[in-house]
OpenMM code with the backbone's topology and positions (N, CA, C; nanometers):
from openmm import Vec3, app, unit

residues = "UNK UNK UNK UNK UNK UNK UNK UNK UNK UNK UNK UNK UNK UNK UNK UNK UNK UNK UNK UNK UNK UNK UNK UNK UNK UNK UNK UNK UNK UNK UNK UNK UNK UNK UNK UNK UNK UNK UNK UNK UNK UNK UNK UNK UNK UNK UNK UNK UNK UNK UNK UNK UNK UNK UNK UNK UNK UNK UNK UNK UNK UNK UNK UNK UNK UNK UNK UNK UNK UNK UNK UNK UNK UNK UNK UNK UNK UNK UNK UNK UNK UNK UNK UNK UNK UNK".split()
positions = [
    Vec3(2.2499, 9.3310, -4.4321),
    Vec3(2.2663, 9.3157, -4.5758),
    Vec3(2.3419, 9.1871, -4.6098),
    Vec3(2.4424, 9.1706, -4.5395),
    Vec3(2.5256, 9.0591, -4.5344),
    Vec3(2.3913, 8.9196, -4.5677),
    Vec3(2.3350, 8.9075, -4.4589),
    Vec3(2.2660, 8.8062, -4.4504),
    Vec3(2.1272, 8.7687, -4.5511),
    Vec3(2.1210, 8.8546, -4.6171),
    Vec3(1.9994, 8.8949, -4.7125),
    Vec3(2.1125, 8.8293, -4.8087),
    Vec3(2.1685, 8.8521, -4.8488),
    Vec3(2.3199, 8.8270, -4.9685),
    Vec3(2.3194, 8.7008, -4.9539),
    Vec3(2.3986, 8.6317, -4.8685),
    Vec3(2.4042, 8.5099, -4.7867),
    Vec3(2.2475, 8.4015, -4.7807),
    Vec3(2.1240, 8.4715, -4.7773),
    Vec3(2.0378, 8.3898, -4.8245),
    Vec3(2.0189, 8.3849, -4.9619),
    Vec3(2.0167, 8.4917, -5.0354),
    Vec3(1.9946, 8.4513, -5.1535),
    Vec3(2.0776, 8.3939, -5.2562),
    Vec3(2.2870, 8.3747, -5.2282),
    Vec3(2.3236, 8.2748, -5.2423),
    Vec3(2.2410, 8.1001, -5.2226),
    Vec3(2.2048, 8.0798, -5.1046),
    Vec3(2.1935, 7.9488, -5.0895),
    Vec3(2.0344, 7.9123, -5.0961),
    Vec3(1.9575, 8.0515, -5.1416),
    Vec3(1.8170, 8.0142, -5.2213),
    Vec3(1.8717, 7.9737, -5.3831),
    Vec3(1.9657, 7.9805, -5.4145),
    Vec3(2.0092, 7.9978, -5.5772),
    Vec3(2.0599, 7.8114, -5.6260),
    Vec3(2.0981, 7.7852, -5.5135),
    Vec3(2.1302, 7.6185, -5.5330),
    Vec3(1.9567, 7.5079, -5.5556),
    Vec3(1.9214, 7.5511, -5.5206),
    Vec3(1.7803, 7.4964, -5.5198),
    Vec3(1.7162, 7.5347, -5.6675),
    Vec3(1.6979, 7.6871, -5.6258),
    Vec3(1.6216, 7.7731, -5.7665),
    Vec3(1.7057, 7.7366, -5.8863),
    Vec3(1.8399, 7.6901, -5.9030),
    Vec3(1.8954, 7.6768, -6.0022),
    Vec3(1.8032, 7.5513, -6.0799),
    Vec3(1.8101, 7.4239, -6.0065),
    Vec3(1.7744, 7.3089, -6.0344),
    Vec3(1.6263, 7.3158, -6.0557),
    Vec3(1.5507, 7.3707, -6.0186),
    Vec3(1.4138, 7.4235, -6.0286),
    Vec3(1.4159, 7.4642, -6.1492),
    Vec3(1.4415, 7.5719, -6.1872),
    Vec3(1.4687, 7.6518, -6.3340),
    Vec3(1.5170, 7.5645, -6.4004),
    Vec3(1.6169, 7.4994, -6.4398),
    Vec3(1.6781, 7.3908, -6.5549),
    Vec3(1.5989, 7.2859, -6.5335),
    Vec3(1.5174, 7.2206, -6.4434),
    Vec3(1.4334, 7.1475, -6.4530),
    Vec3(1.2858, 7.2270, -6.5441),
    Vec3(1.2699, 7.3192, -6.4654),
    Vec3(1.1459, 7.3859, -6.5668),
    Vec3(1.1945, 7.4010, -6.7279),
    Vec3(1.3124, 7.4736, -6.7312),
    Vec3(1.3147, 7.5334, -6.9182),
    Vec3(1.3965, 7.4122, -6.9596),
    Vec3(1.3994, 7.2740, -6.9131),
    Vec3(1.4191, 7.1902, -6.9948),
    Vec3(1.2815, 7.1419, -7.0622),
    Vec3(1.1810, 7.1716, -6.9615),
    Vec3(1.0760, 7.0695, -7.0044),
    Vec3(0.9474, 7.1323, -7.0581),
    Vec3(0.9903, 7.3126, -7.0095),
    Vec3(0.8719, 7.3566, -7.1016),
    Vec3(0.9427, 7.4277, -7.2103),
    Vec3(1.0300, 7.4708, -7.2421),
    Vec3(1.0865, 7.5003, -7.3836),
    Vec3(1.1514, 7.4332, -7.4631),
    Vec3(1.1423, 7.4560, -7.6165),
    Vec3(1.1589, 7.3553, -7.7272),
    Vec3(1.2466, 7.4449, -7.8150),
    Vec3(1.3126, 7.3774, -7.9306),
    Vec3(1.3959, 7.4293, -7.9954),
    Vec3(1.5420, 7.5031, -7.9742),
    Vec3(1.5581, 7.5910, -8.0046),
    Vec3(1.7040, 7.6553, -7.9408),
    Vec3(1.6799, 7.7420, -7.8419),
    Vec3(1.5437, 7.7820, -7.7906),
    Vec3(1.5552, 7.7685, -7.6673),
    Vec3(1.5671, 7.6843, -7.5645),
    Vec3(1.5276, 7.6141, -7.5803),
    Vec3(1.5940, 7.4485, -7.4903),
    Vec3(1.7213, 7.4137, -7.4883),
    Vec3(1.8383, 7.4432, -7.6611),
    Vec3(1.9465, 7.4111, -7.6143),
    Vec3(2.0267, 7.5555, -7.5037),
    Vec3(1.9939, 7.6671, -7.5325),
    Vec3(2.0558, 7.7623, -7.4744),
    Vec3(2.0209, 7.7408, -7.3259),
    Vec3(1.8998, 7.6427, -7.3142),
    Vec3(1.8731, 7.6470, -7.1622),
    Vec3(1.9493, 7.5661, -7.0590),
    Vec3(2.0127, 7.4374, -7.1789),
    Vec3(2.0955, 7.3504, -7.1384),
    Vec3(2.2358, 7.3820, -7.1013),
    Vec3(2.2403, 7.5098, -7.1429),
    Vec3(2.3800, 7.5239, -7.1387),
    Vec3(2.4556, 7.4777, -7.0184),
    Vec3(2.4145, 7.5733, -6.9022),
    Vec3(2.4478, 7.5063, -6.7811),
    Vec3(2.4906, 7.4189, -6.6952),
    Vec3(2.4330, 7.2903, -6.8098),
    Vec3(2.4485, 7.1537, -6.7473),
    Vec3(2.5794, 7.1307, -6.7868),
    Vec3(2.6639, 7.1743, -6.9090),
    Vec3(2.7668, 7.1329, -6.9316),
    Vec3(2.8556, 7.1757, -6.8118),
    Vec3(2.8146, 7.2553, -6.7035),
    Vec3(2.9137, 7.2772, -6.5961),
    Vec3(2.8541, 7.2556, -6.4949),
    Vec3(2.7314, 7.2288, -6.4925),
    Vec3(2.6801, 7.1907, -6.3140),
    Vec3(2.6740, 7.0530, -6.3400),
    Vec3(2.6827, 6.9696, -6.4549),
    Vec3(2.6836, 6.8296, -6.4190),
    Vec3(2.7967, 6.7708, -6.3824),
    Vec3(2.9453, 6.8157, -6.3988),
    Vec3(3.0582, 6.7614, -6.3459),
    Vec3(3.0389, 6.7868, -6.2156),
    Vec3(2.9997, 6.9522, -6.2404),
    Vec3(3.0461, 6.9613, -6.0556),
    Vec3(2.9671, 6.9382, -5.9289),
    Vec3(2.8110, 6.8595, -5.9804),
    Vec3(2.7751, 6.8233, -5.9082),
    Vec3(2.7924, 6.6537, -5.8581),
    Vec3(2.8426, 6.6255, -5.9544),
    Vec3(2.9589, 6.4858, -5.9584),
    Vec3(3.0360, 6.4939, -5.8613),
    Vec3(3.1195, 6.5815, -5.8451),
    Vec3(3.2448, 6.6336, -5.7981),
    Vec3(3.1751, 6.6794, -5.6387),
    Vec3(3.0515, 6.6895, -5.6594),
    Vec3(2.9970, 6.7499, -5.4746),
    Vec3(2.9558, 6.6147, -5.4434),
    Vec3(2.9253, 6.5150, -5.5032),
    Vec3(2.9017, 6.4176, -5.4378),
    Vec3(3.0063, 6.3589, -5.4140),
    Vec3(3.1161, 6.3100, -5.4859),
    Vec3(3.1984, 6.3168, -5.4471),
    Vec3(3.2447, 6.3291, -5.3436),
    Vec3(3.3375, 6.4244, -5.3079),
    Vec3(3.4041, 6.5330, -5.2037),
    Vec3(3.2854, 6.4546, -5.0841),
    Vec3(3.1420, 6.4712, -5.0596),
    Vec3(3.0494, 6.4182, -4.9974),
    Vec3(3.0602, 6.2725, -4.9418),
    Vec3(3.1322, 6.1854, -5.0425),
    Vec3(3.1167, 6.0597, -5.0207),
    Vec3(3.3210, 6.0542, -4.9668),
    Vec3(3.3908, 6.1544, -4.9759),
    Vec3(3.5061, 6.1023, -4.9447),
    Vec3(3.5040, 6.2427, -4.7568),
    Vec3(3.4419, 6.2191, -4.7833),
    Vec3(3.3719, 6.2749, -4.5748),
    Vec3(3.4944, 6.4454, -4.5892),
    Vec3(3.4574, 6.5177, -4.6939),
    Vec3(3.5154, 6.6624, -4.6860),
    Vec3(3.4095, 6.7392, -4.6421),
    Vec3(3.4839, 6.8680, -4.5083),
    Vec3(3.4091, 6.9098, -4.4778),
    Vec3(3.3173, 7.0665, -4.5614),
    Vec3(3.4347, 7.0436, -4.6794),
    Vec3(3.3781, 7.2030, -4.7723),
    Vec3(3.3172, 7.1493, -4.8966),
    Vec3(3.2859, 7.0240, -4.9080),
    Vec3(3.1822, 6.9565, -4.9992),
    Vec3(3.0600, 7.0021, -5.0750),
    Vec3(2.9864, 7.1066, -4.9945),
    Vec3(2.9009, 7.1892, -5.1189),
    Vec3(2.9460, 7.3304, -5.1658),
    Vec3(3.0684, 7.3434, -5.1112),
    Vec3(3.1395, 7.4837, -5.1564),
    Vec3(3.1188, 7.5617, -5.3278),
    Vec3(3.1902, 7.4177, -5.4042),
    Vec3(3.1569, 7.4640, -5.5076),
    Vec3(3.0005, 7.4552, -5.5721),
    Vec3(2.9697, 7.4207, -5.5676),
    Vec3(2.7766, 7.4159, -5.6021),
    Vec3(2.7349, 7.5233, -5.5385),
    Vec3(2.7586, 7.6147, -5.4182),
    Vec3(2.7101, 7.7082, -5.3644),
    Vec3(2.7390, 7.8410, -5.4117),
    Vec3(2.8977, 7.8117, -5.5015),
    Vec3(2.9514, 7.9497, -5.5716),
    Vec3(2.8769, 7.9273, -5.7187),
    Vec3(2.8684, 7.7954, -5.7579),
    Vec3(2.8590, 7.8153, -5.9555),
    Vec3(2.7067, 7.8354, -5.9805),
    Vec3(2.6319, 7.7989, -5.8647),
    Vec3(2.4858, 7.7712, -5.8686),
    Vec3(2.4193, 7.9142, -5.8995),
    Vec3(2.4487, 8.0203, -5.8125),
    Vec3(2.4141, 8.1255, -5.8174),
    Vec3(2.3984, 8.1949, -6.0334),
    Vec3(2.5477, 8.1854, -6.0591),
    Vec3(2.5665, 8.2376, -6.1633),
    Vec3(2.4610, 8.1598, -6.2909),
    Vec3(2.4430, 8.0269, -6.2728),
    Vec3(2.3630, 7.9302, -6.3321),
    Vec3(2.2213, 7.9578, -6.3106),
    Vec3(2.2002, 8.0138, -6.2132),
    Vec3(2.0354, 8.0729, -6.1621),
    Vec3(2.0017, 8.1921, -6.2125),
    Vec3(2.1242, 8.2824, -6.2024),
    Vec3(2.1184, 8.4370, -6.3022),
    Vec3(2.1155, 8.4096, -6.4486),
    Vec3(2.1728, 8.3267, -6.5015),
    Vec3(2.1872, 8.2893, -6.6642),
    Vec3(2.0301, 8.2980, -6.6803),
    Vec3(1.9967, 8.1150, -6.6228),
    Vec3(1.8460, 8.1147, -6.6811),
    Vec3(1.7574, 8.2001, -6.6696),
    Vec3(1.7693, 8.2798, -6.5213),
    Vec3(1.6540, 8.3920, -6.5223),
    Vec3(1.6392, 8.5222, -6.6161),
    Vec3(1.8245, 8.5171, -6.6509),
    Vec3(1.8230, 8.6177, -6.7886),
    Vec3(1.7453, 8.5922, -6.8936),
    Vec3(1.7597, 8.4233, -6.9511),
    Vec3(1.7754, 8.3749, -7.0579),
    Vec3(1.5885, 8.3851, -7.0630),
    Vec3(1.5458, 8.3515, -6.9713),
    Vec3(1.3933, 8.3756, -6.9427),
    Vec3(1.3131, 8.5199, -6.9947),
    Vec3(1.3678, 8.6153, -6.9137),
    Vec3(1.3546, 8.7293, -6.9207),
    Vec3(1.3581, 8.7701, -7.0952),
    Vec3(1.4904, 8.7463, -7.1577),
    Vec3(1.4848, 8.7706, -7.2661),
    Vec3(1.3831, 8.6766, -7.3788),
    Vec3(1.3959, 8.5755, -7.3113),
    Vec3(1.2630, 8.4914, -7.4186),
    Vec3(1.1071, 8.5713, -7.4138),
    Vec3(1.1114, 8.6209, -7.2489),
    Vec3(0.9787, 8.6775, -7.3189),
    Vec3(0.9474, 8.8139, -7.3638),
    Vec3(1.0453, 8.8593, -7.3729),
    Vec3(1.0789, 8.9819, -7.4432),
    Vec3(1.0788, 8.9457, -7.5893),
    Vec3(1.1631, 8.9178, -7.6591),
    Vec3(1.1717, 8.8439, -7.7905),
    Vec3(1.0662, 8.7667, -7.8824),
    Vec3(0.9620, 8.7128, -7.7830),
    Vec3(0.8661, 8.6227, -7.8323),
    Vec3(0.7281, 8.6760, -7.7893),
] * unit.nanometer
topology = app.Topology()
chain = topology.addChain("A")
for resn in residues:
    res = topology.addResidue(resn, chain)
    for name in ("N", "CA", "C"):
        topology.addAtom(name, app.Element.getBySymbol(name[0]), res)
């Protein structure tokens, strides 16, 4: 179970960027800004992973591996409820 958990954490860093790449570019209006939301916190901190990256730390994608997940659950909510709603 552990490891099922453990993958689908670090499927969620990928799928995050996948998803905010998708519902930036196929939804319009205030669904687009609610889709953006995200970015107001994965764009520092993926700043901040390059970063940490470029100053040779060895726990450098730590945080992107914890915030990513929650950022991957948002949109898939935010999804879910759009097509419920519409």
């Amino acid at each position: 179970m552990d490891s099922i958990l453990g993958l689908l954490v670090m499927a969620a860093v990928p799928g995050y960027f996948v998803l905010q790449f998708y519902t930036a570019r196929k939804w319009d209006g205030s669904w687009r800004w609610a889709a953006l939301a995200p970015v107001l916190v994965m764009a520092p901190l993926v700043a901040f992973t390059i970063f940490a990256f470029a100053a040779g730390s060895n726990l450098w994608p730590l945080m992107l591996i914890l915030t990513a997940p929650v950022a991957c659950i948002y949109l898939a909510a935010l999804a879910g409820i759009r097509i419920v709603a519409t």
